[in-house]
N, C-alpha and C positions, 0 to 999 in steps of 0.2 A: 694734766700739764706737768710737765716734767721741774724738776728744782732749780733748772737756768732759768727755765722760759719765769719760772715764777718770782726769780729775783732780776727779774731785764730792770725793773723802775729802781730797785734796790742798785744794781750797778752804774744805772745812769743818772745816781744824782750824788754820786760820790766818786773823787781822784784818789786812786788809791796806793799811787805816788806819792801824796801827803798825808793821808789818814792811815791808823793802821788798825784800821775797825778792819773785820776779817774780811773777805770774798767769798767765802763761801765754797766748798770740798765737796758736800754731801757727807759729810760726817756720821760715822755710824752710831743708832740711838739704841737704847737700852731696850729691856725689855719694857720699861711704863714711858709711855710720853713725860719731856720737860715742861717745865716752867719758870719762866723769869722774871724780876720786877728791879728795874734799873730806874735809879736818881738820876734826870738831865738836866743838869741849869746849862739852857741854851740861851736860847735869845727869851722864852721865856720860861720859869724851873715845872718841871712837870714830873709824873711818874712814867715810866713807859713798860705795861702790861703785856706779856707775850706767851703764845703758847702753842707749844709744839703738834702740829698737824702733819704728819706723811712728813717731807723731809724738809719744812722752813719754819719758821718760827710766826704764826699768826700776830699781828700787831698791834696796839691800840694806844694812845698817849692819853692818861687820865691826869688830868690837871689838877687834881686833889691826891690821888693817889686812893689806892685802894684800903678799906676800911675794915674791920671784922666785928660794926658793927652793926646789923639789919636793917637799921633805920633810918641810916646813912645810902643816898641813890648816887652813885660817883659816873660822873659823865664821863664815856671811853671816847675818843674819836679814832676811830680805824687808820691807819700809817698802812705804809709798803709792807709785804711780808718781810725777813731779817731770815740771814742765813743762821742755820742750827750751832754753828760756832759764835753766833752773838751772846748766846747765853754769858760767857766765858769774859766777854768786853768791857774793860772799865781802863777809863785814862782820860785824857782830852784830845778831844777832836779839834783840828786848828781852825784859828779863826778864818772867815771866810768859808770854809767849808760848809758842806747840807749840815745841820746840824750841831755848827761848831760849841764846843761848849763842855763840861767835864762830866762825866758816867761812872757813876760807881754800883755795885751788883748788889742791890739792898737785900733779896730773897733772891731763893732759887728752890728746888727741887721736883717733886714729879707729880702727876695729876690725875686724876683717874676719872673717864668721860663716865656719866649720868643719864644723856640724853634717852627719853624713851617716847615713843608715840602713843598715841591715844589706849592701843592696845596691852600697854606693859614692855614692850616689844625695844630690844635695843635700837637706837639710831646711829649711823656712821657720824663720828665725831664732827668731819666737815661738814655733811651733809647737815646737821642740825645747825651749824653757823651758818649756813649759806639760805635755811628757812629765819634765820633770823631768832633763834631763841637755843641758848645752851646752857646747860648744867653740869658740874663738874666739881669734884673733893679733890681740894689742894693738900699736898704734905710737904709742907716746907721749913724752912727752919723761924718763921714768923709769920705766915698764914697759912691756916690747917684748919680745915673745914668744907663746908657745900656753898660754894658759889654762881652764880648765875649768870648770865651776857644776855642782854635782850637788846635789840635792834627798835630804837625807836623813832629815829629817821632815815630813808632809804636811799638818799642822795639823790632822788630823781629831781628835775623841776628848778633845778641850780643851786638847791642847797646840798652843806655837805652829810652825809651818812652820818650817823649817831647811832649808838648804845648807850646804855645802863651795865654799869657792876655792881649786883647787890648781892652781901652777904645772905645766906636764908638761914631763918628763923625768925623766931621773937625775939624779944631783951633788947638788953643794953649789950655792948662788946666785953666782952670775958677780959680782953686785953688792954689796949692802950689808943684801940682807936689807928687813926694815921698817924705817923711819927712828923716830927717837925724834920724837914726834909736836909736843914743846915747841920743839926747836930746826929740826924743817921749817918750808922758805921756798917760799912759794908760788909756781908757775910762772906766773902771772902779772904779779905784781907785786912778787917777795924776798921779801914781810912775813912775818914769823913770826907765829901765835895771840897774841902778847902783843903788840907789833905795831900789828896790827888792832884789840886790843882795847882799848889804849891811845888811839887813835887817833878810837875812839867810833863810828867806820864804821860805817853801818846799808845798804851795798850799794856 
């Protein structure tokens, strides 16, 4: 499926007359797949976990936010794919709008897939999200390491889809854990959520 057909639900629940979250180009990607982790204080504050497959950005809103500590299980709930220019997106979205609410770009950088089957044998990156279980080493400017996506509810039956994000290994987190979401400064430009929202930013 091509990268319109995959942002149809992505375009249809955004005016982009008043939002200036991006549309999406097909934007040309590097040689390594990206990686994103955007602050939302929407209607309620969440993290939202994304990661570059063929040409959209995979989606997931972790209500905790992602951890880089092993022992920590962070519940992902799957979103719309995000065009590959969402990486780039931080400002507020107006009220009323899907999503209204301020985004700041807490991490970014590239990811390098893991996935293998039984045999040692590599897996296509989708291909392993769509069995429901991936692996993957982040290099970002605040998570860098081997992370996981496991599928633990499949939305059939009328509930919604679920995941797991868990760091691998043992231990404790080398780092700091999850940041408190009010006082994170974005790696792209310091602002903190209040900040940007301050600020009136609409991208």
């Amino acid at each position: 499926m091509g990268g319109k057909d995959r942002l149809r639900e992505y375009h249809g629940k955004r005016d982009f007359g008043r939002t200036r979250e991006p549309e999406g180009h097909g934007a040309a990607s590097g040689d390594e797949p990206r990686f994103v982790v955007q602050i939302h204080d929407a209607r309620t504050l969440h993290f939202d976990f994304r990661l570059q497959v063929d040409d959209v950005l995979k989606s997931w809103s972790v209500p905790k936010g992602p951890s880089d500590d092993p022992g920590d299980k962070r519940l992902a709930m799957p979103t719309e794919d995000h065009p590959l220019e969402y990486e780039e997106f931080e400002g507020v979205i107006p009220k009323g709008e899907y999503g209204g609410g301020t985004v700041i770009v807490w991490d970014n950088g590239t990811y390098e897939p893991l996935s293998h089957d039984r045999s040692g044998r590599p897996v296509d990156f989708g291909e392993s999200l769509e069995r429901g279980h991936a692996t993957f080493r982040l290099s970002g400017s605040k998570l860098r390491g081997t992370y996981a996506l496991t599928r633990i509810r499949s939305g059939q039956d009328g509930d919604r889809e679920a995941w797991l994000l868990v760091k691998a290994g043992k231990g404790r987190a080398r780092g700091h854990g999850t940041p408190d979401p009010y006082r994170a400064r974005s790696v792209r430009t310091g602002r903190t959520l209040a900040q940007v929202a301050a600020d009136g930013d609409e991208g």
